[in-house]
C-alpha positions, -999 to 999 in steps of 0.1 A, spaced: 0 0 0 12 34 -8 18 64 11 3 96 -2 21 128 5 6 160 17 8 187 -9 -16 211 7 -9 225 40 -45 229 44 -57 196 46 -39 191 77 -63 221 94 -93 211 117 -127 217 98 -152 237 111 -178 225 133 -216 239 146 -226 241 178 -258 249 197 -253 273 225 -281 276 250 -302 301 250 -285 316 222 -285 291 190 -260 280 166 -223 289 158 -195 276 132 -163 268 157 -129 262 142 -101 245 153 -77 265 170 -38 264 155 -9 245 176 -1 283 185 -37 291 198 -38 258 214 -8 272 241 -38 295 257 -52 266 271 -15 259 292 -23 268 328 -10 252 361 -40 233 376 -31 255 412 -40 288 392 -66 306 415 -102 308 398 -93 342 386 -65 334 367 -88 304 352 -116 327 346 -91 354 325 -76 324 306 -111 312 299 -118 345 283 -90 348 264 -102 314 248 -134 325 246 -125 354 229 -101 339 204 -125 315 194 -153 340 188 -129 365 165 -124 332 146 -163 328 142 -167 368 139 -138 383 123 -154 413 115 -165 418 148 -147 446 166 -127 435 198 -146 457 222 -178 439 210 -166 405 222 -176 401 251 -200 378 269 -224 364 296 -207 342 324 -241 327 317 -225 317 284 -188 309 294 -201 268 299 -216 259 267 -187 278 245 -160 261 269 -177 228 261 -176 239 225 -141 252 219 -134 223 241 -143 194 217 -137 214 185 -97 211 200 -97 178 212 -92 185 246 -97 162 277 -127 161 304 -100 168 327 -90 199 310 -123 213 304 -133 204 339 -107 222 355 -119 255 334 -153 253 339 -144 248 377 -130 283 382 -161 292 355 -184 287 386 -161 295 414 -157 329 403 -198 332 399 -200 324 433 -175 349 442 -148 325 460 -111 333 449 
């Protein structure tokens, strides 16, 4: 059996996946890149603030990539939200129970105002 080789850079990209977020409907996630991927590295002992900030920066990555024309500024969403997109950007990457679990921990400990 032969080998084929990659001649297109792109065909070695995630595709692009809907999602339904409650309360809110559908959106087109894409894959994050190995660079985008590094936001998610964060020591499991980080406080539920630090979680919580990391979790929007994901957020917010992910959502310029489903909005680019969306300005920065208008970017920003409900901690109501923050669950379902996690869960999202979560499978759309690959990315563990444990990993996603540890976010959404500090999701809820900061709504419940413990630090």
């Amino acid at each position: 059996m032969e080998t084929k080789r990659v001649n297109d850079i792109s065909l070695l990209y995630g595709e692009p996946k809907e999602y339904e977020i409650k309360g809110v409907g559908m959106i087109t996630l894409r894959p994050f890149d190995s660079d985008e991927l590094s936001l998610f590295a964060i020591d499991e002992n980080s406080s539920a603030e630090e979680k919580v900030e990391v979790t929007r920066k994901i957020v917010k990555r992910a959502l310029k990539m489903a909005f680019p024309n969306v300005e920065d500024n208008k970017l920003k969403i409900s901690y109501k939200h923050l669950p379902s997109l996690m869960d999202a950007i979560s499978d759309i990457n690959g990315l563990t129970d444990d990993t996603k679990a540890d976010f959404l921990k500090g999701i809820k400990e900061k709504q419940k105002g413990i630090k």
